[in-house]
SEKE-698397 format. One record per atom (N, C-alpha, C): x, y, z; residue in one letter. Coordinates in steps of 0.001 Angstrom, whole numbers, plus 500000, padded with zeros to 6 digits. Layout:
N
XYZA
...
END
This chain:
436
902642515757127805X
902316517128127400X
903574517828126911X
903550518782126152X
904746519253125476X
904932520610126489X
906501520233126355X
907041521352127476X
907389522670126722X
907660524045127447X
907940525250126753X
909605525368127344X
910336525698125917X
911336526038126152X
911678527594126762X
910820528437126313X
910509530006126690X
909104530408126722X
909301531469127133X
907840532426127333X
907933533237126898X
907152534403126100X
907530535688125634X
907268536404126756X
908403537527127353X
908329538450128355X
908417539387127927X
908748539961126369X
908534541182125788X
907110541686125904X
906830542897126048X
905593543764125883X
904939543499124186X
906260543893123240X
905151543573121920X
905585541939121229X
905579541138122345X
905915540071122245X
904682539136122737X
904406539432123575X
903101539156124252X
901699539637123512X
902193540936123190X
900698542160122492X
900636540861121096X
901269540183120273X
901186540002119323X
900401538801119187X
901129537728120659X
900465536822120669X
898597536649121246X
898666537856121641X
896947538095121851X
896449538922120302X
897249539559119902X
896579539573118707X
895854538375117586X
896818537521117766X
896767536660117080X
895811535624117591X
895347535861118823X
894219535404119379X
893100536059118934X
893248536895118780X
892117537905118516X
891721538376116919X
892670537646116081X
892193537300114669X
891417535912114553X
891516534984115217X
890947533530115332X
889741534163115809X
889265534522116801X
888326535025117774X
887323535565116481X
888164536602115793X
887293537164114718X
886775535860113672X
887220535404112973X
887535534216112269X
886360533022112888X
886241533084114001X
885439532097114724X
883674533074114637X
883689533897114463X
882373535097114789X
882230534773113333X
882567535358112171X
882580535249110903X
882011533936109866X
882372533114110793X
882043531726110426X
880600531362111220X
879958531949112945X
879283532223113506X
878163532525112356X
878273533326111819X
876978534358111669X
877290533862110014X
877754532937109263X
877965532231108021X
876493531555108414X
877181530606109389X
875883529695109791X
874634530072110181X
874733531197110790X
873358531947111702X
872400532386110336X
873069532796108853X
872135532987108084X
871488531876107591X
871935530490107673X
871272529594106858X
870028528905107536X
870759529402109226X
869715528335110097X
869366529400111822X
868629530392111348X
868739531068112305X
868429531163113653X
867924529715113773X
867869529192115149X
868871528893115730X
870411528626114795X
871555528313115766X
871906529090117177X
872298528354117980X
872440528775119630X
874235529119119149X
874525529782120130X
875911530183120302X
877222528898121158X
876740527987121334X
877146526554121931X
878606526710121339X
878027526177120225X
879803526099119352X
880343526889119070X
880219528231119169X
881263529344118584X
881352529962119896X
881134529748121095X
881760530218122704X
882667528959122736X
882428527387122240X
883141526408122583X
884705526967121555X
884510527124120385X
885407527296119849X
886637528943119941X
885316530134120878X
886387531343121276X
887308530944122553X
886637529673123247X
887472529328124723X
888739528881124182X
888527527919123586X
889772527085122936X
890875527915122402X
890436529092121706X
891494529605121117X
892194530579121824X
891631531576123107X
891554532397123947X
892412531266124978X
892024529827125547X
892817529428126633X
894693528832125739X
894290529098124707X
895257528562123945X
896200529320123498X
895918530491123492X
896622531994123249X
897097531931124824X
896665532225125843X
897221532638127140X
897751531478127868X
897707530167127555X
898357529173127992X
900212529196128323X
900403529797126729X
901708529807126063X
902362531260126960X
901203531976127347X
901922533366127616X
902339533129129391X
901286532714129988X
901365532231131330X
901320533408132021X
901346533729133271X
901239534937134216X
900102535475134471X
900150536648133967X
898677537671134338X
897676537047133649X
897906536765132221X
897218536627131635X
896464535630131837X
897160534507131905X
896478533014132373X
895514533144133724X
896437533883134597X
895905533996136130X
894386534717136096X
894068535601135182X
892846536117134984X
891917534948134344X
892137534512133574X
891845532873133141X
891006532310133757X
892502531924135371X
891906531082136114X
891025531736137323X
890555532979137364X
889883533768138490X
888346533584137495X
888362534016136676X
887343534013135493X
886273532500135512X
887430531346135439X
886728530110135621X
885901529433137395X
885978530535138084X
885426530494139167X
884151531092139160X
883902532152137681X
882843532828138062X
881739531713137368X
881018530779137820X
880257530017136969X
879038530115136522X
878633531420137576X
876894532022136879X
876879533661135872X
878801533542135466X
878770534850134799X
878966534275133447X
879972533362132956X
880736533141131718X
879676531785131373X
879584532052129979X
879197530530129356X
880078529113130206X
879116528330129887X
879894527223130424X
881146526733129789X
881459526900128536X
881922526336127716X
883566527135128046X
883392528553128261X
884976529518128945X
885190528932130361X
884100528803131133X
884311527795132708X
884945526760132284X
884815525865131655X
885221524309131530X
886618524223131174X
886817525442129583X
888332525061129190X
888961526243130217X
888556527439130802X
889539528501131994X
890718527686133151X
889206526237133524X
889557526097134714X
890625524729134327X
890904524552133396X
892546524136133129X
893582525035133421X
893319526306133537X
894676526934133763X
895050526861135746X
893905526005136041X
894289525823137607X
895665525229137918X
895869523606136879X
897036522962137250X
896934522082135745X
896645522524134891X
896967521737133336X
897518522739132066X
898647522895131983X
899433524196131343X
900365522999130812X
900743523607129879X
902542523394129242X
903485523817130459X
904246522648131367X
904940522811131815X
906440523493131032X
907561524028131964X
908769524736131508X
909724523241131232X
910507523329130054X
910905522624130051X
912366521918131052X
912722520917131296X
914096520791132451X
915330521788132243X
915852521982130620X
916947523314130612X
916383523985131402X
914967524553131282X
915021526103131451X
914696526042133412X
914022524805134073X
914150524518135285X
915484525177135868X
916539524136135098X
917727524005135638X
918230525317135741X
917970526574134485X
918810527411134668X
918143528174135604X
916691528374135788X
916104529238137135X
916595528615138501X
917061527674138672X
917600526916139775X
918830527863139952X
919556527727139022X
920926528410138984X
921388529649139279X
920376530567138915X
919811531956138738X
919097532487140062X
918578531490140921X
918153531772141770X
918168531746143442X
919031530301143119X
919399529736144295X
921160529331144167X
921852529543142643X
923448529390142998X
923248528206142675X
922555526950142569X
923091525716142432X
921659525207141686X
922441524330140324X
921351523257140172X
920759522343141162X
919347522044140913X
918267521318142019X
918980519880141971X
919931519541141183X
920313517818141540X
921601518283142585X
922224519874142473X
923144519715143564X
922521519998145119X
921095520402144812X
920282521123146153X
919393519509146646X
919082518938145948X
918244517898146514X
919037516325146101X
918484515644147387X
919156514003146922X
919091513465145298X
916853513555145492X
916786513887143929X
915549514615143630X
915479514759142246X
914739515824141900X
914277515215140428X
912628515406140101X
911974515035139185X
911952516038138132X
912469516075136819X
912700516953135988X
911298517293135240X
910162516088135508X
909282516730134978X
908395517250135582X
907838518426135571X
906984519093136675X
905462518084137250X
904832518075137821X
903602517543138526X
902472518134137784X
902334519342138585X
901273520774138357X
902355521371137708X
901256521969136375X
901658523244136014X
900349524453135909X
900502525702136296X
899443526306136406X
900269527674135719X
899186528505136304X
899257529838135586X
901026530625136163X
901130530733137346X
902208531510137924X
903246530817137955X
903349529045137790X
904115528394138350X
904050526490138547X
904911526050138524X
904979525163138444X
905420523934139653X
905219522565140238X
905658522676140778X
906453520332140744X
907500520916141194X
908368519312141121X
908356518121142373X
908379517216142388X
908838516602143634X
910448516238143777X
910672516472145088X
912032515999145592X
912204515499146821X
913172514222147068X
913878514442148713X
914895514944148615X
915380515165149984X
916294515505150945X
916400514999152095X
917054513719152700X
917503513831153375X
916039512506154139X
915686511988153502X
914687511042153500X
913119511878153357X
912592513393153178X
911991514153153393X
911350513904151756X
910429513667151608X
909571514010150105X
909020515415150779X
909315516178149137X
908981517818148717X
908695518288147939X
907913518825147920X
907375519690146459X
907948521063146507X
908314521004145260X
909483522212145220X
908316523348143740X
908291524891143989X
907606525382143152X
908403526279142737X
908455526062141162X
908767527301140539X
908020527998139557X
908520529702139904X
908223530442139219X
908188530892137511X
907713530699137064X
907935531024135529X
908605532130134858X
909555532400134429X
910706533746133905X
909641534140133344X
909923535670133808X
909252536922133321X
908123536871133696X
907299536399134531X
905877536733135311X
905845538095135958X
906471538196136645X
906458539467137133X
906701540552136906X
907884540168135675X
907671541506135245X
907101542066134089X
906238541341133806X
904923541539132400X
903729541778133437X
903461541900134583X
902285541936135077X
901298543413134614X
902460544250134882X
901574545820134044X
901282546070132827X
901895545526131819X
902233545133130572X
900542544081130080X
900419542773130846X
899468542124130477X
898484542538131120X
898320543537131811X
896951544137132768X
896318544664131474X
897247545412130759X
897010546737129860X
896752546135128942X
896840544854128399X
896023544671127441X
894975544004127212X
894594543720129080X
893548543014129052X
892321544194129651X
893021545339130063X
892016546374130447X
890877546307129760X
891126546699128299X
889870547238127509X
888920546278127473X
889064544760127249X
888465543747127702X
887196543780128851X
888044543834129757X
887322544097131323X
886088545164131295X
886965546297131074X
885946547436130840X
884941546927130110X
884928546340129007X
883503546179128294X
882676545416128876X
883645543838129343X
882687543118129784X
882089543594131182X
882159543927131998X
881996545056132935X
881436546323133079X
881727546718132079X
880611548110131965X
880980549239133110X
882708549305132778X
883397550178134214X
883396551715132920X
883246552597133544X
883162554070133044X
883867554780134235X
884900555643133229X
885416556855134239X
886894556125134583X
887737557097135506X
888676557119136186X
888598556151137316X
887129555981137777X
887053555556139104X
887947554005139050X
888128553409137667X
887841551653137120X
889139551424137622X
890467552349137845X
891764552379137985X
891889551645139535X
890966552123140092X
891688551377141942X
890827549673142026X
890420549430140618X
890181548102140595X
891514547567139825X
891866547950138664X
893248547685138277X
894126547650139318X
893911548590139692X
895562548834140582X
895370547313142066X
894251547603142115X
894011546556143304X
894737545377142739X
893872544846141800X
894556543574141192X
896033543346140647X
896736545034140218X
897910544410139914X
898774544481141114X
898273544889142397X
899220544760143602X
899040543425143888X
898077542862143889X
897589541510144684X
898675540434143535X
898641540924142178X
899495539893141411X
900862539902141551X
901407541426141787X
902764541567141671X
902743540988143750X
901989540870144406X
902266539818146122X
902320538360145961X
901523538009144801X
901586536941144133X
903288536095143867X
903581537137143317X
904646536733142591X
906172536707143698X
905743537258144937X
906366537791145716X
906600536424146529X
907817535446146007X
908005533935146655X
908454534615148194X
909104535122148779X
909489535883150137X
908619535903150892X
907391536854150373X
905945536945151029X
905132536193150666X
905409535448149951X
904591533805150255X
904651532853151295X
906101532962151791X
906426531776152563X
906066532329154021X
906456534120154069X
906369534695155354X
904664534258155726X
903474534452154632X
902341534481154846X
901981533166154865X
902477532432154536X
902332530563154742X
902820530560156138X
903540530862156370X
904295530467157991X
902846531000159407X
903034532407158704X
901906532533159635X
900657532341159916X
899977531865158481X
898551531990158453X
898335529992159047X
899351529280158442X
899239527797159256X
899497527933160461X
900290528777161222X
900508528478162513X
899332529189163196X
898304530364162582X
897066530835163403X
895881529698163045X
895945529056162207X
894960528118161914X
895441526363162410X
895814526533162550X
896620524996163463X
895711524534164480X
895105525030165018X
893926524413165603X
892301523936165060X
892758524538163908X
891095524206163447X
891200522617162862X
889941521607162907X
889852520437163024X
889937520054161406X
890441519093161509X
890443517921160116X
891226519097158783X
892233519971159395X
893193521094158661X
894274520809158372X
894725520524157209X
896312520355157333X
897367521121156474X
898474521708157150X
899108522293155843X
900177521631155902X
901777521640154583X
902615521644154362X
904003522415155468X
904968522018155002X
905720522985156259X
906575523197155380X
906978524700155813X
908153525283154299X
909601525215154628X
910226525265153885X
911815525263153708X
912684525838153352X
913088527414153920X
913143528379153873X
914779528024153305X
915568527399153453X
917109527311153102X
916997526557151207X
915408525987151131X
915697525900149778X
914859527052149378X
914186527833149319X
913811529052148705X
914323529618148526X
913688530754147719X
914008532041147416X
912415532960146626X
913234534351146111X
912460534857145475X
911153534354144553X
911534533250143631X
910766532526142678X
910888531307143029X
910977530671143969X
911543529099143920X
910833528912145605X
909486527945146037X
909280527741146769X
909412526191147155X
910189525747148649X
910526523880149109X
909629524301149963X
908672523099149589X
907300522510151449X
907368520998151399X
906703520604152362X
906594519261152431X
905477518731150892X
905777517714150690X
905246516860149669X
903641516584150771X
902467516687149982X
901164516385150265X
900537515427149794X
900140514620150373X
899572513395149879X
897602513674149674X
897318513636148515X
895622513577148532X
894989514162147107X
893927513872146938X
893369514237145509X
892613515879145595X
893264516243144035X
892464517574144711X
891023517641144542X
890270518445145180X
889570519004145598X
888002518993144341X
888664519297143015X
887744519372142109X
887722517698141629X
889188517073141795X
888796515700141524X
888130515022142660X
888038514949143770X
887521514413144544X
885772514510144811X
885679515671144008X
884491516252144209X
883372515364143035X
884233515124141848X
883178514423140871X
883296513253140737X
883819512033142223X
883725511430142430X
882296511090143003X
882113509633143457X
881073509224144681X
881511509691146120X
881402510216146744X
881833510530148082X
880864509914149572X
880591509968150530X
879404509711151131X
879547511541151898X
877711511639152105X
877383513093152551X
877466513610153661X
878511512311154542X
879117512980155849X
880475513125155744X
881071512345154873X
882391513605154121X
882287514365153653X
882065514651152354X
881594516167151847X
881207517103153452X
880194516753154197X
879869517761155125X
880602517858156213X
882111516734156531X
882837517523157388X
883981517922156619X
884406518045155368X
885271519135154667X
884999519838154891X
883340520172154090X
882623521776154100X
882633522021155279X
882367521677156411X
882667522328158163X
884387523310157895X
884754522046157849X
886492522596157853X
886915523939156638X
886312523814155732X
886522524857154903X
886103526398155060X
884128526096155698X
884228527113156336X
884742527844157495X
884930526949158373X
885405526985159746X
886727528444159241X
887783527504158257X
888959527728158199X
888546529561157377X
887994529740156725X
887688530705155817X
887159531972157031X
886140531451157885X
885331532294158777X
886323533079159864X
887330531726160284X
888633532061160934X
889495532618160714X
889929533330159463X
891017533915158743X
890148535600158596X
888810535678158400X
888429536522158289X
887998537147159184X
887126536644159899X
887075537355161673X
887844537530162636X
888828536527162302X
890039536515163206X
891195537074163833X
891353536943161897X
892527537441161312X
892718538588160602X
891584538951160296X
891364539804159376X
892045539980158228X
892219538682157727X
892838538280156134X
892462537465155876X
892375537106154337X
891818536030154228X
892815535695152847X
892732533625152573X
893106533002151427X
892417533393150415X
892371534362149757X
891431534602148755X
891523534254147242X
891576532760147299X
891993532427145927X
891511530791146081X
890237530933146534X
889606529542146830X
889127528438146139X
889888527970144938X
889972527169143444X
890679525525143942X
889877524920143492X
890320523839144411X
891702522744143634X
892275523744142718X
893445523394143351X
894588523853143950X
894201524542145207X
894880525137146337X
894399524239147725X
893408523103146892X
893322522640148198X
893191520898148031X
893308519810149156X
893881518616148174X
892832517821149475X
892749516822149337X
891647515830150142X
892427514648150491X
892765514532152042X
893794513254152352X
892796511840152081X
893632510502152738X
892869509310152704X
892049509604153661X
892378509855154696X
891630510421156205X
890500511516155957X
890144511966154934X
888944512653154599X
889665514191155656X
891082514656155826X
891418515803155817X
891293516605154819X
891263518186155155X
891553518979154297X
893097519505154428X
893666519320153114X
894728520353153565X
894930521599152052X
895211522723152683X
895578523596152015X
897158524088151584X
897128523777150369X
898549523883149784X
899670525000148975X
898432526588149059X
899249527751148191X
898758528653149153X
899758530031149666X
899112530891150773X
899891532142149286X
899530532185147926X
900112533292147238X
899223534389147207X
897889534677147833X
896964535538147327X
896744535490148844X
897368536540149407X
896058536948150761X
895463538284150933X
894556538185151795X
894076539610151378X
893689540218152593X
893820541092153266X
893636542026154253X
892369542718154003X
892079542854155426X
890600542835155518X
890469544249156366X
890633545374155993X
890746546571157048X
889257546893157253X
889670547657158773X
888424547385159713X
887365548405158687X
887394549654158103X
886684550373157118X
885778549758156511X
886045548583156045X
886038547942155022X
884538546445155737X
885208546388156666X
884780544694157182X
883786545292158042X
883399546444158734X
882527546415159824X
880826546858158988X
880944547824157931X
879626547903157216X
879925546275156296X
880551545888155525X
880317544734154959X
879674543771155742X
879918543364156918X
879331542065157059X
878358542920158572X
877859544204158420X
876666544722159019X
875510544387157817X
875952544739156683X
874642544189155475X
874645542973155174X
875613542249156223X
875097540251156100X
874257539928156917X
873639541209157703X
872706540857159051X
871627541156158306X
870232540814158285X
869270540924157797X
867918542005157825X
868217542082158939X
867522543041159887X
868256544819159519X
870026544762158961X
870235545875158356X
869668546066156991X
869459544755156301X
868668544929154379X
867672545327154740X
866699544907155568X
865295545470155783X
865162546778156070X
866123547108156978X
866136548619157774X
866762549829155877X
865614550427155397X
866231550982154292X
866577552380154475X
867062552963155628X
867838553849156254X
869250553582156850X
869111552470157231X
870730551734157321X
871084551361156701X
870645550285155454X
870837549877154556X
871533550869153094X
870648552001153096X
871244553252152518X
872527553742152625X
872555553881154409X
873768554363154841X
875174553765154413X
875026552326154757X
875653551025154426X
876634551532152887X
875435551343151818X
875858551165150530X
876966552622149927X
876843553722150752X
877628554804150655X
878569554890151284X
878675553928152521X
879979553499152947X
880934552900152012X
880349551769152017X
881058550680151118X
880940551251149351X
880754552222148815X
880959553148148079X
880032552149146385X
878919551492147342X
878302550746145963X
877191552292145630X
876766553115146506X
876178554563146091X
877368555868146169X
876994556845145117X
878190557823145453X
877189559068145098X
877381559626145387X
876836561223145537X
876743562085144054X
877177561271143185X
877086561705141927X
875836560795140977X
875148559786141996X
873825559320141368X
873111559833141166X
872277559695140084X
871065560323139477X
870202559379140302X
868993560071140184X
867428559465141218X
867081558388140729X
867439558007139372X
867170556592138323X
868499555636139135X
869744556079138896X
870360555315139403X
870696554654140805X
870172555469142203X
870362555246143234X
868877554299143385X
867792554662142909X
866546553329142860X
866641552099142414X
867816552033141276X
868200550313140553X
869188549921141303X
870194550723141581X
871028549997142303X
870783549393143865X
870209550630144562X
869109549631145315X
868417548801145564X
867781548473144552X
867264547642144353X
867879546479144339X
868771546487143109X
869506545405143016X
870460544555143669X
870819545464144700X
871948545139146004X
870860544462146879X
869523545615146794X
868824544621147933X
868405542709147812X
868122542900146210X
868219541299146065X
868941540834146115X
870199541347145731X
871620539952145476X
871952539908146776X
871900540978148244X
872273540874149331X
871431539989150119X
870361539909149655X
869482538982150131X
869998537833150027X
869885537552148604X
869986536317148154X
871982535778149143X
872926536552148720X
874009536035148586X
874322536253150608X
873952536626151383X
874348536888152573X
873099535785152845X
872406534751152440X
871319533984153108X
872622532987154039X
873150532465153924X
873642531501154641X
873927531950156158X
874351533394156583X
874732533699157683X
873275534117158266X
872217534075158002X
870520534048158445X
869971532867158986X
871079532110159187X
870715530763159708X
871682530245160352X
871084528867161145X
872254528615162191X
872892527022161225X
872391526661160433X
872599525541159718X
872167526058158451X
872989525872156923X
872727526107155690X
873235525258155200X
872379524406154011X
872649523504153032X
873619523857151610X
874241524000151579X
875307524249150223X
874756523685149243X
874256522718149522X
874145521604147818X
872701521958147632X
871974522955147705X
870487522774147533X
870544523507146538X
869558522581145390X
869516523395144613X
868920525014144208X
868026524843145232X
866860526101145315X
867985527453145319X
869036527346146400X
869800528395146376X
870510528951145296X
871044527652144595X
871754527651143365X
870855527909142107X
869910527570142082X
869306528316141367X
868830529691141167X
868632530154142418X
868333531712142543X
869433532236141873X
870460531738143049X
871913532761142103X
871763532695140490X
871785532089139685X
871670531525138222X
870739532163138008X
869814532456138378X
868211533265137663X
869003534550138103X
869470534899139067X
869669536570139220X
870514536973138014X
871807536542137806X
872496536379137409X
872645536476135653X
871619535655135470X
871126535255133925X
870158537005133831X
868921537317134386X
868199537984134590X
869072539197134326X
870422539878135532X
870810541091134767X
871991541162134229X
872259540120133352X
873172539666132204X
872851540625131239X
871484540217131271X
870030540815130000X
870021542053129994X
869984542622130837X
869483543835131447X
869876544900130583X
869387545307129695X
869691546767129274X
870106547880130029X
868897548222130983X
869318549169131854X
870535549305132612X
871372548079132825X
871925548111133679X
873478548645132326X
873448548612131519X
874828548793130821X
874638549840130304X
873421551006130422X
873483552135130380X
873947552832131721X
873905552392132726X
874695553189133984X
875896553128134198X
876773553503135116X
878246553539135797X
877978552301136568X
879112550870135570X
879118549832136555X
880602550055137757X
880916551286137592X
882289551773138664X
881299551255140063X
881162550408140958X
879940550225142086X
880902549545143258X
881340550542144395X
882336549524145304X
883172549719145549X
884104549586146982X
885066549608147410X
886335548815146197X
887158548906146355X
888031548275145732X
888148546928146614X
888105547129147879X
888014545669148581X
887182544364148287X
886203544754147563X
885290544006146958X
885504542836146168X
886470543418145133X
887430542393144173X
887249541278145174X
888442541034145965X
888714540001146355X
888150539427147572X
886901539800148434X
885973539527149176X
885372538762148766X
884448539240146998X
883610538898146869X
884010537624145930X
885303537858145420X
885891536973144637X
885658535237145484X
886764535501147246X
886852534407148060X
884950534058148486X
884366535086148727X
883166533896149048X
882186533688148060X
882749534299146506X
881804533143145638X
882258531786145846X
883834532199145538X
884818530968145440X
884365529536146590X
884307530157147967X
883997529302148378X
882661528677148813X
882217529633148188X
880725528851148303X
880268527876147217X
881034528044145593X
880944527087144763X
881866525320145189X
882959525565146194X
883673524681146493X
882470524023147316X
882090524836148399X
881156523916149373X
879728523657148393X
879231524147147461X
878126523727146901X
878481522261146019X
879907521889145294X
880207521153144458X
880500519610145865X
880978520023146685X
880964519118148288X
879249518523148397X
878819519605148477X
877173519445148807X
876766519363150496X
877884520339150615X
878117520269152346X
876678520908153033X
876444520409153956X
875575521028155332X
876546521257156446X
876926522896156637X
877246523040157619X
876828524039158867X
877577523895159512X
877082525072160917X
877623526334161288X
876602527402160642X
877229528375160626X
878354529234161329X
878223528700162032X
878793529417164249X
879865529216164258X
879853527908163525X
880909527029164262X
882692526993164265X
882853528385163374X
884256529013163701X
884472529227164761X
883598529861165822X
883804531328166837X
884141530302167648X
884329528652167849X
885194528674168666X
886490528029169214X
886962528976167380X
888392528844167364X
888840530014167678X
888155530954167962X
887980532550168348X
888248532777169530X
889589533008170106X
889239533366171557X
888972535388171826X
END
């Protein structure tokens, strides 16, 4: 794969290269609707196949925010054509790695010494390359390590590439008003913690040592004398990841004691801990010979304040959706109703929470739930498809929600597509007793 000697970290350096995405984009529509007059049955197949390509191909080169939205995007799989899922979810760990100069000089820059004077030895060509970062193998000292670096200028283009992906969002979204800002702002704190190698390692240290008891779990152990700011040393991990392992043959009592361990580990961070890994893309997570799980990036966590967590997972109880006086109450907590609804709007949105809450809180209504069934997976996909369509719904204020939501709802699509692609059967309970 061809390596990048630089990145553009300028503001109209970056703006230009999405422009220039965004003349192809046009260029690709134009040629669209060339064809749509001759044969007006054409489906949109090839001209979403051909806006992914040029869109993952524009933000590849730019890397950071931009990519990182990319790769959050390719998780959503009952929102985006398939065709933006398929080429997004390359930006997990298939990028234009940095080339070895420019390694060497962030080595230098960061830590005082080139990586051949810091390690016995060190592989100049990266492994993974993904959106934030990249990452190498090395020993020390008989120790195999995976060493991660940061990409120059990520962090500090993060406000810069928010802003020009705002207007974007807003449309596809259907956010109106002032309110759309504490969803921005949410996300560009969570990116600029991201970027935060310090509070990566502090939140790796701790979140493996509270989860260290949960079964068939494994993490990495970090190496705080080779870090720094942008530059993370852990132990080297042995195992396939997660999405490759998955479109393999597997047998359905592996798949179903991962999926145990995944939820276990997820249920435990959130009830527990009241934080959670919220960036559940499987390649953050890798599959030993031993049919372990281990988890390998702690850059996205997310705090779970009690405000926030005690009506949320009161409307995962069933008996509160039914109750439509609590249920009411609920949704004005968690700020999906606001006092500025019209009588049209507080009846659809009702409505509509009441199905998707139905539908998406079914697994905790049971003491055993099947992941891989299709029946479930299909509902989601019919809801989904159903108010895609929806007229009504892009005439209202899609502003709907805590800001906590983002990344709640982000981690348990996330991991419910991981355990559906497993085809796990697991047991719901069966965190609480890692719970003392």
């Amino acid at each position: 794969m061809k390596t990048l000697d630089s990145i553009p970290t300028g503001k109209i350096e970056r703006a230009s290269k999405l422009v220039k995405t965004g003349v192809k984009i046009g260029g690709n529509y134009v040629k669209y609707f060339g064809k749509k007059l001759v044969n007006p049955e054409l489906d949109k197949n090839e001209l979403n196949e051909n806006n992914a390509e040029d869109i993952y191909d524009g933000l590849k080169s730019l890397k950071g925010s931009a990519l990182k939205v990319a790769q959050m995007l390719s998780m959503e799989k009952n929102i985006l054509p398939r065709a933006y899922v398929d080429k997004f979810s390359l930006s997990q760990f298939s990028v234009p790695p940095l080339s070895a100069p420019l390694v060497r000089k962030t080595f230098k820059k960061y830590l005082g010494k080139y990586p051949e004077e810091l390690f016995d030895t060190f592989d100049k060509d990266s492994i993974n390359a993904a959106s934030i970062g990249q990452v190498h193998k090395a020993t020390k000292d008989g120790k195999e390590l995976a060493v991660k670096i940061q990409y120059p200028g990520v962090a500090e283009s993060i406000s810069s590439d928010l802003a020009l992906v705002k207007p974007i969002a807003i449309k596809m979204f259907n956010l109106q008003g002032k309110d759309s800002d504490k969803y921005f702002n949410e996300v560009e704190n969570k990116l600029i913690e991201e970027t935060n190698y310090f509070l990566e390692i502090e939140q790796s240290i701790s979140i493996t040592k509270s989860c260290s008891g949960i079964k068939n779990l494994e993490f990495p152990k970090y190496y705080e004398e080779f870090s720094s700011e942008r530059i993370i040393t852990m132990d080297w991990m042995y195992g396939q990841h997660l999405s490759e392992f998955t479109n393999k043959n597997f047998e359905q009592e592996v798949g179903d004691k991962l999926g145990q361990t995944l939820w276990d580990f997820y249920m435990f961070q959130i009830h527990g801990l009241r934080k959670v890994h919220a960036d559940p893309h499987p390649g953050n997570f890798l599959v030993s010979e031993d049919h372990t799980l281990i988890a390998i990036d702690f850059g996205c966590i997310k705090e779970v304040p009690n405000e926030f967590y005690v009506p949320y997972f009161e409307l995962a109880q069933k008996q509160n959706i039914e109750n439509d006086a609590v249920f009411t109450k609920k949704l004005y907590e968690l700020e999906i109703l606001t006092e500025t609804d019209s009588a049209e709007e507080l009846k659809f949105f009702k409505a509509l929470f009441k199905e998707m809450l139905t539908l998406f809180t079914s697994p905790f209504h049971e003491s055993n739930f099947d992941f891989g069934s299709d029946d479930f997976w299909n509902k989601i996909a019919d809801l989904s498809e159903r108010y895609s369509k929806d007229s009504q719904i892009r005439k209202m204020n899609g502003n709907r929600g805590s800001k906590h939501f983002l990344y709640m709802n982000r981690t348990f699509f996330g991991l419910y597509n991981l355990l559906h692609d497993l085809k796990a059967k697991i047991e719901v309970n069966s965190y609480k007793q890692y719970i003392s």
